[in-house]
N, C-alpha and C positions, 0 to 999 in steps of 0.2 A: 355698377354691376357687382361692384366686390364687396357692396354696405355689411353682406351678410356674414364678414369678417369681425364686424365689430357687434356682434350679437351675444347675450351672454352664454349660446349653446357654444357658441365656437369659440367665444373667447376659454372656455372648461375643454374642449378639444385641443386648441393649439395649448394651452397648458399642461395637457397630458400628454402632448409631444415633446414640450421643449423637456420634460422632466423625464419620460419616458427613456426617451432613444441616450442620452447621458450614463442613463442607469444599465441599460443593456452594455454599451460602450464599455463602459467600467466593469459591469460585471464577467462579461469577455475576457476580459483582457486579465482580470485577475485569475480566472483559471487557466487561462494562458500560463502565466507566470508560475501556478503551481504546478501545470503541466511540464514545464523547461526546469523548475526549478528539480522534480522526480529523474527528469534524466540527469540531467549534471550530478544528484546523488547516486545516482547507479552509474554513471561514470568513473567518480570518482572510488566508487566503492570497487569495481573492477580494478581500477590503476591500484587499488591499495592490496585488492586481494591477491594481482600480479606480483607485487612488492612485497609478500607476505611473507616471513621466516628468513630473509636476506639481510635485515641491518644486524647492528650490533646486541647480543642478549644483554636484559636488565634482569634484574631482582624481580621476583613474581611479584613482591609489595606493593613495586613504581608502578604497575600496568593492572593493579586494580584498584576500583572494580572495572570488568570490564563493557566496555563501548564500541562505538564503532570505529574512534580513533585506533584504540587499543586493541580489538581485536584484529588476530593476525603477528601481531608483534611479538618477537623471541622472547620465550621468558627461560629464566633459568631456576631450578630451585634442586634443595638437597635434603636428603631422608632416607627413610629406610623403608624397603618393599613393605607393606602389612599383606594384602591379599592381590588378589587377582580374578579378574573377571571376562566373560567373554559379551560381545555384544554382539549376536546372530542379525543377519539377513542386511548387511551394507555390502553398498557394490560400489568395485575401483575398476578403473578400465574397461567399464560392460561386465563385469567379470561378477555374480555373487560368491559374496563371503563371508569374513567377520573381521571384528577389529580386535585383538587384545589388548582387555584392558588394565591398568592396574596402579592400584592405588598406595601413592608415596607417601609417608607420615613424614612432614618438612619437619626442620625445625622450629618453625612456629607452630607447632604441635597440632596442625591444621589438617588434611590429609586432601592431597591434588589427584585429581583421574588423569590418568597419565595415559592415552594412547600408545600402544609400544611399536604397533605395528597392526596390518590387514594377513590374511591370510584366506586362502580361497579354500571355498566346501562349507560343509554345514559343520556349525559349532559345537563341539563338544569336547568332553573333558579329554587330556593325553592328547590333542592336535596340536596346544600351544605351550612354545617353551618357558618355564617355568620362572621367574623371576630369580634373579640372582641376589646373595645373601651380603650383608652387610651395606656401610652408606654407600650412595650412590649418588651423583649431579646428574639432572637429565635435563636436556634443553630442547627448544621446542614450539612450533607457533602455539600461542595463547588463543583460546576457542571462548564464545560464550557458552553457559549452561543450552542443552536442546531444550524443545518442546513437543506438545502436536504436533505444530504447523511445520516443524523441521522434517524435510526430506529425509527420509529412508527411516524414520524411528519407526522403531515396534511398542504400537498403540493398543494392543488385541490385549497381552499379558498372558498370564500362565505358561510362561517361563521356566523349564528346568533350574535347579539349584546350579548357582553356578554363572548363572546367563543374566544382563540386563537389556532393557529394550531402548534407554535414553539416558541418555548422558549427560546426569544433572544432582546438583544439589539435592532435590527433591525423591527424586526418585532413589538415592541409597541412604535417606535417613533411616528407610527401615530394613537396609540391608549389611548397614556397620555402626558399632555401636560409639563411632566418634566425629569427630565435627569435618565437615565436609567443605571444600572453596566450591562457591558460586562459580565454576570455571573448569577449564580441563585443559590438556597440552597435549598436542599432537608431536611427535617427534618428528626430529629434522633428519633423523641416523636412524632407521632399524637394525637389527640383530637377527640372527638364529633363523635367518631364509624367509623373516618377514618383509611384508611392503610396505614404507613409508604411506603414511595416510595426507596428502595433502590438506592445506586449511582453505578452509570453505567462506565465504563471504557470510558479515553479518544478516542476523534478520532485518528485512524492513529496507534493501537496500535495493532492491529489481525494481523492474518496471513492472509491477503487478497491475492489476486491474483498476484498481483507485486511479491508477496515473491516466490510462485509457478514458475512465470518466470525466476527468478534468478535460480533456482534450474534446470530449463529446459535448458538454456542458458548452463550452467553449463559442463552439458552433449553433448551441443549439440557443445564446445568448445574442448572438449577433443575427440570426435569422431571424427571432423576434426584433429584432428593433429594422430589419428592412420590410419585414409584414406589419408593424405600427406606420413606417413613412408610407408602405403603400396605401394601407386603409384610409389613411390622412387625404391622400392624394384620391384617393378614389370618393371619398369623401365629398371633397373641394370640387370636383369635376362636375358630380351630379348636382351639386349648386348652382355653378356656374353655366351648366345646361338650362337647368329650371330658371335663372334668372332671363337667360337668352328668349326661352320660351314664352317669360311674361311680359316683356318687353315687347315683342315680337307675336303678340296676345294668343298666344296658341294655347295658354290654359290659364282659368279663371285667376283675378285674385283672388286674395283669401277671404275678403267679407264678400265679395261675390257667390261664392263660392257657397258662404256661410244663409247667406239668405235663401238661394235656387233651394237650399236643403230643407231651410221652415220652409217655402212655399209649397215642396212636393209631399210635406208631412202632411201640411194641412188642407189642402185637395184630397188626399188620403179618408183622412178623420171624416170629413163630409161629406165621401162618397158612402162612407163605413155606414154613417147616422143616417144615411140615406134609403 
């Protein structure tokens, strides 16, 4: 009854089982793994952004460039105020504001965006206090450069003098005529009735949408390889019917079958010439 296991249609059938369903398996399981593997980074990028501006300050040199290790981590550096800048429409505590900003000439002749503080209301000149003269050490979690994609940046432009929209290398090469760190420093201490800006978790670290597709993938990996075993199975079944049945002679063999078919052609043909 089961001869028609060893047929070369079926021998190409269970062949694309035994290879099939392996392959679903595996491919499951490795978006699994990138799925578990996205949380444990947004885990741990939480546990680090909890832990962020609490160890000991280093040298801003040791903590760049910055990462995700390093973001987060106290940096300390020393210079002297050059200018000052407001960055409109960020919000602390629900609360809209701005941040003041302002830019340290280190002694490596480099120039850090220094966070100094938030301040509530809309940004404009005479709201923030003005940078104090001579050198200065400011310490402070170490932030990467913004982007787009970064929450609360002002992507529109047209900016009043005075005002930036993102906090980046890029974006003050053409608003100071000196060389700029890939990076910025939020303060640990504000002044003069501002509010410390807490440090934000790096990019790339949540459970965005990628992570959710790997999880979806996942499933939708392992539901193919149980609709391959069922077709198989369903497969095997109506054989196993049909051999019952020719056995059991409830329908023609196949050269039976093949002859009845010339005969009723060719009755056909002779009636037609007829």
């Amino acid at each position: 009854m089961y001869r028609f296991l060893l047929t070369p249609r079926w021998w190409g059938i269970n062949l694309f089982l035994v290879l099939a369903i392996p392959f679903c398996v595996f491919m499951g399981s490795w978006q699994l793994g990138r799925f578990e593997d996205r949380v444990e980074n947004h885990q741990a990028a939480e546990k680090h952004t909890a832990e962020a501006g609490k160890g000991p300050a280093r040298p801003l040199a040791e903590l760049l460039p910055v990462d995700k290790e390093t973001s987060g981590e106290r940096a300390t550096a020393t210079g002297r105020w050059e200018r000052q800048l407001l960055v409109p429409e960020r919000e602390l505590d629900g609360k809209q504001g701005f941040y003041v900003l302002g830019l340290l000439k280190t002694d490596g002749g480099k120039t850090l965006p220094v966070v100094r503080g938030w301040l509530p209301g809309t940004a404009a000149k005479g709201k923030a206090p003005e940078v104090p003269s001579g050198e200065v050490t400011v310490t402070g979690a170490l932030q990467a450069s913004e982007n787009s994609g970064t929450d609360g940046v002002h992507k529109a432009g047209g900016l009043p003098d005075g005002q930036l929209g993102m906090i980046s290398a890029a974006s003050l090469v053409n608003l100071v005529p000196y060389e700029v760190y890939d990076a910025w420093v939020t303060v640990d201490r504000a002044t003069d009735g501002m509010a410390v800006v807490p440090p934000s978790a790096p990019q790339g670290s949540g459970l965005d949408l990628k992570a959710f597709q790997n999880l979806g993938y996942t499933g939708e990996w392992f539901i193919f390889a149980g609709f391959v075993l069922f077709m198989w199975f369903r497969l095997f079944r109506r054989e196993v019917e049909f051999a019952k049945d020719a056995e059991l002679g409830l329908v023609p063999p196949p050269d039976e079958g093949a002859a009845a078919s010339v005969t009723e052609e060719s009755v056909t043909e002779e009636k037609a010439g007829a």
